[in-house]
N, C-alpha and C positions, 0 to 999 in steps of 0.2 A: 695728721699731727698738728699741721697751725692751727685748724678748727679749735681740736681737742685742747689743746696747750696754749693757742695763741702766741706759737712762736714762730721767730721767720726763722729761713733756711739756713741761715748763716749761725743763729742764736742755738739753733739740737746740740750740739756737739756740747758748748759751753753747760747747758742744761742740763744733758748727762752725766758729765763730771759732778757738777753742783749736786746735783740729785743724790748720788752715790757719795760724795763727801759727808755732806748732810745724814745720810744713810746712816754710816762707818762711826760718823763721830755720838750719834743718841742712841747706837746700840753697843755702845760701849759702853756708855752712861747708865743709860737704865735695866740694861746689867746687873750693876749695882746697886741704885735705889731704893729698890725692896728692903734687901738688907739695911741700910740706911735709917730707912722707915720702921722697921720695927728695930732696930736698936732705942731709934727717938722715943716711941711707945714704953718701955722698957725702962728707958732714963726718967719720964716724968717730965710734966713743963716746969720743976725747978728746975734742969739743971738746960733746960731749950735756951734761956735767958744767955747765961754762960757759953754755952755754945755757940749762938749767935754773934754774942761778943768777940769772941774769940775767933771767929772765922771773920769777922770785921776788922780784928785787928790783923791778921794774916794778910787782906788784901790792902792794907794798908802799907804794908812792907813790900810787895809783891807790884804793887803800883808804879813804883821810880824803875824797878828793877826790869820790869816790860816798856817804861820809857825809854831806859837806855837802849836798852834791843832794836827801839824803834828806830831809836837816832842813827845806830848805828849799819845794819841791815836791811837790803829789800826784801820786799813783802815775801818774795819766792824763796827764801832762807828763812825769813821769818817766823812763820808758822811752822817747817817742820822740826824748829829748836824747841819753840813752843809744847810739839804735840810730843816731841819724842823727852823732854824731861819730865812730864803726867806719866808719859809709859813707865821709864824706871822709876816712878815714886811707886808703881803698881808694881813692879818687880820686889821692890824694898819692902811694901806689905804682905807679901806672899810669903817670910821669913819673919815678921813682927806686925800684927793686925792687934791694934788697940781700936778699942772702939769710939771713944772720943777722937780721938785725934781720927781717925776715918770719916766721920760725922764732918770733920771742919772738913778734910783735905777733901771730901767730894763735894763738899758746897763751892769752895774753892774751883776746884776741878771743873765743875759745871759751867759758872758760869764767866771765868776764862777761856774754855773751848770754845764755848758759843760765841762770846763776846768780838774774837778772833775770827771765827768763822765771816760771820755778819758785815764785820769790817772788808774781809774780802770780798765778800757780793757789793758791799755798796762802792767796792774801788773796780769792780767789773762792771757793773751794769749802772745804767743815768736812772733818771727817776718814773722816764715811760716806759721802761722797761721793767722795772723792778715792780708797776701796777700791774703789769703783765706775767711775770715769771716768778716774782718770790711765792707765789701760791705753791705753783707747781717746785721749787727747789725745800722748799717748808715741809713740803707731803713727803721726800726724802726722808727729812728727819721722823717722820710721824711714823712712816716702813718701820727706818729703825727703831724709834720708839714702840712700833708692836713687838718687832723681834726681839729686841732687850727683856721686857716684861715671860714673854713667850719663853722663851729658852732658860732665864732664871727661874720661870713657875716650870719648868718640865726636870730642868739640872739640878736645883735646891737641894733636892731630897738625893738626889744620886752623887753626885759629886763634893768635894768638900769646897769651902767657900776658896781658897788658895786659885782654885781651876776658872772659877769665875775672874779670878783677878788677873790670870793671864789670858784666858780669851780676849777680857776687855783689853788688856794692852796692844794685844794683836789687832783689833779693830782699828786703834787708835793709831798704830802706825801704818795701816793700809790707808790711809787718809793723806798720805804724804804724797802719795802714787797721783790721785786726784787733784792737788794744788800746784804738781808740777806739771799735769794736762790744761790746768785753766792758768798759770799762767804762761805756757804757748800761746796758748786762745788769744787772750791778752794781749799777748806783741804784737798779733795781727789784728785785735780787732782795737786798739787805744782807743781809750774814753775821748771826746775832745777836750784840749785847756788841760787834762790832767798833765803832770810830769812824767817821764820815759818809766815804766816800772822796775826796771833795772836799778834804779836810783835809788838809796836809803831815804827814809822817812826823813829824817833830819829833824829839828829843832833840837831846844833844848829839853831835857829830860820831863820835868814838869808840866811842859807846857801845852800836855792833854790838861790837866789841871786847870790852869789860868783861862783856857779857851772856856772850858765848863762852868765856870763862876762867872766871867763876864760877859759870857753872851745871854739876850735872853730868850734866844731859840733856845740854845742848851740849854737854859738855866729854867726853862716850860720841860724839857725833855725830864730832867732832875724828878721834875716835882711829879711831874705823869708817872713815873717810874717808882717814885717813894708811896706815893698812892699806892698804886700795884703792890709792892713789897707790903706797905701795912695792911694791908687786906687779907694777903696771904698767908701774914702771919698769924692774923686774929683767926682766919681760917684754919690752919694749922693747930693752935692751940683748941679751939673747937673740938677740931677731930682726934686730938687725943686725949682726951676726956671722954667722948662719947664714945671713939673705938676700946679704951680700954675698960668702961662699964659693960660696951655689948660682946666686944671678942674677948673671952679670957686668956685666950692658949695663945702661943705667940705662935705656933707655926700657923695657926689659923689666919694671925692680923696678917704674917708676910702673904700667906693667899691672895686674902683679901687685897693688900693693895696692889700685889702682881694683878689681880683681874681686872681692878678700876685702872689702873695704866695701861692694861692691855683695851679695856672698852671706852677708854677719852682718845688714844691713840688711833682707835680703827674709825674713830665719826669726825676726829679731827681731820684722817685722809679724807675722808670721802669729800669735804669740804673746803679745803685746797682743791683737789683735782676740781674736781664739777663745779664749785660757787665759789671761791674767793674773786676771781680776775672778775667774773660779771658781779659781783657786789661792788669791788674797786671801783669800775666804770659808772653801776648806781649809784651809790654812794660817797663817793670820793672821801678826800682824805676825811675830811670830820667827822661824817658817817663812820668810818669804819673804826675809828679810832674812840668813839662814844659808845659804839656797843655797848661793849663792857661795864663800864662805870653803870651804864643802867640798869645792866642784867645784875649787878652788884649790888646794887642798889637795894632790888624788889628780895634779890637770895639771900641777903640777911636778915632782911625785915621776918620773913619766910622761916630765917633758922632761929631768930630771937623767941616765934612764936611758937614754934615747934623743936625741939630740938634733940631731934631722933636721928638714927642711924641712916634710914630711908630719905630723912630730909637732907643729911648729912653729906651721903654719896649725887644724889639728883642734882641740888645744886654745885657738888664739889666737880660734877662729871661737867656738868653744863660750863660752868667758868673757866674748867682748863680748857674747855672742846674750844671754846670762846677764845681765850689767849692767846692758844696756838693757834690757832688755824684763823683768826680774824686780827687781832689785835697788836699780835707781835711780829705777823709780817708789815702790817701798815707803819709801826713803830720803828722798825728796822729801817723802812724807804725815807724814813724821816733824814737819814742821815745818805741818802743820795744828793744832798744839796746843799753838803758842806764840804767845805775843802780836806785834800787828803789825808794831813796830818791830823784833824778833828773826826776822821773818822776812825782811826786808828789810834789815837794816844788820848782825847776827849773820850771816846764812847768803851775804851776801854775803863777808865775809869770812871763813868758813868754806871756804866754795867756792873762792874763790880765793889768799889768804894762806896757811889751811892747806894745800889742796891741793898749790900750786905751794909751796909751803915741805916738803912732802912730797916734792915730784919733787927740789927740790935735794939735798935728805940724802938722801935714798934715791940718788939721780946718784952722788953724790960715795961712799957706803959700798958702792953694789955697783959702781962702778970700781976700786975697791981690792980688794974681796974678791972679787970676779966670782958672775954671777948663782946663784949656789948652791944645787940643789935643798932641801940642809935648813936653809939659812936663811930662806926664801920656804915651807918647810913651816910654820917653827915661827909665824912671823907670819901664816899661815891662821888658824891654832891660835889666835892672840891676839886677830883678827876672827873668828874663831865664836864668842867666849866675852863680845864685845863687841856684837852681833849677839841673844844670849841676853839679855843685858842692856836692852837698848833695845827688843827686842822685850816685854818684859814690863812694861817700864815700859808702851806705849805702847798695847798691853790694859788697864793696869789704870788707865789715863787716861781710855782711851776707855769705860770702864764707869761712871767717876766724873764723866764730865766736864770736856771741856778747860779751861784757866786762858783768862783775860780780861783778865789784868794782869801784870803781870812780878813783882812782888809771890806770886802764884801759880806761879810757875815750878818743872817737875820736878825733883823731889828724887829719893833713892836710896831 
């Protein structure tokens, strides 16, 4: 198991939890997706713009609202307040499913769970650990990313969507089982320098907010991260264009994206388990963190020149395989090296503020300009150079020494 995993004896225990957290909380998720996905097909990229918006304005509301939580609650209450008010929203649609409002509350949904999740691992594990283990707790999520795909492409046709929306809740609250195993773990294993985890987050409600604007490690993190989103989006509008000239039938697109989430999920495991940790140690943080932006780079240029279905899927399978399984565990270790309340109240709204405040503008500028191969080149270009940036900080931290206090917080 250390070969395999590269973990020490004391770290399995913490791992399996993680692992099975991870698991519970992305097959709840994509679960739903599918449906998700072909509703969006369905709507049209006018009304993507709108929806965007609208789910940017949700996590703007939603932002103070998980501040105060923070201030007020430890971590080990925390989350399962979090995870168990997502269940009864999924209860409340099982009696009234609009599909707009589904469209926002899972963009929502998604990427608070995660955001939650992430924050936990970087309050369990330092930053040589997490170049060693987020592969293997990442491949969790990937499991459950086959299984979610897997059991909606098998249950779709047999079941009514209602049944989907209570399994997924049921996942979601076996995940509480898991946060209250790792933070046992926790008490025995404390971070050093961190505060007792018994302890509420504290500050003031905003002041995830304030840490994200004025630092300018975070405020590198923002922009790595807005890149990401505007790619995704231009990506996004791409593929519904092209899926809805070559798929006509809608039960055909839900297939279709059931199978591409089940074949980026099964190559994204294979690459956590077996390659991530040894890329980490080849490449350290800049490497792993510039992949991307270059594999982005060439996939556009790629989909401006050809702009086919086959082109569509290759590069769309290649960039998520890429994201998950390379990009957004190194992304994630980014934030073992800030203090704890910035990793919980800053990277919540990082995650979700700017994120979805990335999907609105970017919605609303490539609806007007249309996904354009060398506008989506030149913003690779701006994430590889943001990517170099972050990564070098994040070497020469880790050689110095994470900070402890916000006080210490990365400079330029």
């Amino acid at each position: 198991m250390h070969r395999l995993l590269r973990a020490e004896k004391h770290e399995l225990p913490a791992l399996g939890w993680a692992f099975a957290y991870f698991f519970l909380l992305l097959a709840s998720y994509y679960l739903l997706r599918p449906v998700r996905d072909a509703l969006a097909v369905e709507a049209g990229t006018q009304q993507l713009q709108w929806l965007f918006t609208a789910t940017f304005v949700a996590m703007l509301v939603l932002v103070p609202v998980f501040g105060w939580l923070c201030s007020r609650l430890p971590r080990a209450r925390l989350l399962p307040v979090v995870y168990a008010f997502f269940a009864l929203d999924l209860g409340v649609f099982v009696f009234w499913l609009e599909a707009r409002v589904f469209f926002v509350w899972l963009s929502v949904f998604n990427l608070f769970v995660v955001s939650a999740f992430w924050s936990f691992m970087s309050d369990l594990f330092d930053s040589s650990q997490a170049a060693r283990l987020y592969g293997t707790i990442a491949a969790g999520g990937s499991c459950g990313a086959i299984a979610g795909p897997l059991l909606a492409s098998l249950l779709a046709e047999r079941i009514p969507t209602q049944g989907l929306l209570l399994l997924s809740a049921l996942l979601l609250l076996l995940t509480i089982v898991c946060i209250r195993a790792l933070a046992a773990w926790s008490r025995a294993h404390p971070r050093r320098g961190d505060p007792p985890p018994e302890e509420p987050i504290g500050g003031p409600i905003l002041d995830g907010v304030r840490a994200a604007l004025s630092s300018p490690f975070l405020l590198a993190i923002c922009g790595y991260l807005l890149c990401y989103t505007a790619l995704s989006t231009a990506l996004y509008f791409q593929q519904v264009e092209i899926v809805r000239a070559a798929v006509p039938d809608m039960d055909a697109r839900t297939r279709l994206f059931a199978n591409v989430d089940l074949t980026v999920n099964a190559l994204t495991l294979l690459v956590q388990l077996f390659a991530f940790s040894r890329m980490a140690a080849a490449l350290g943080p800049l490497g792993m963190l510039a992949i991307m932006p270059l594999v982005s780079l060439a996939g556009f240029l790629w989909l401006g020149a050809a702009p086919t279905l086959a082109a569509l899927i290759v590069f769309g399978v290649t960039r998520r395989v890429g994201e998950f399984a390379v990009s957004k565990p190194a992304r994630e270790a980014l934030f073992t090296v800030v203090p704890r309340g910035e990793r919980y109240k800053a990277k919540n709204f990082i995650d979700t503020v700017v994120y979805r405040g990335g999907d609105a503008a970017s919605g609303w500028i490539f609806g007007m300009l249309g996904a354009a191969a060398l506008v989506a080149a030149g913003v690779s270009l701006a994430w590889a150079g943001l990517a170099v940036y972050l990564g070098n900080r994040m070497k020469s931290w880790n050689r110095a020494g994470a900070p402890s206090s916000s006080a210490s917080a990365p400079s330029p």
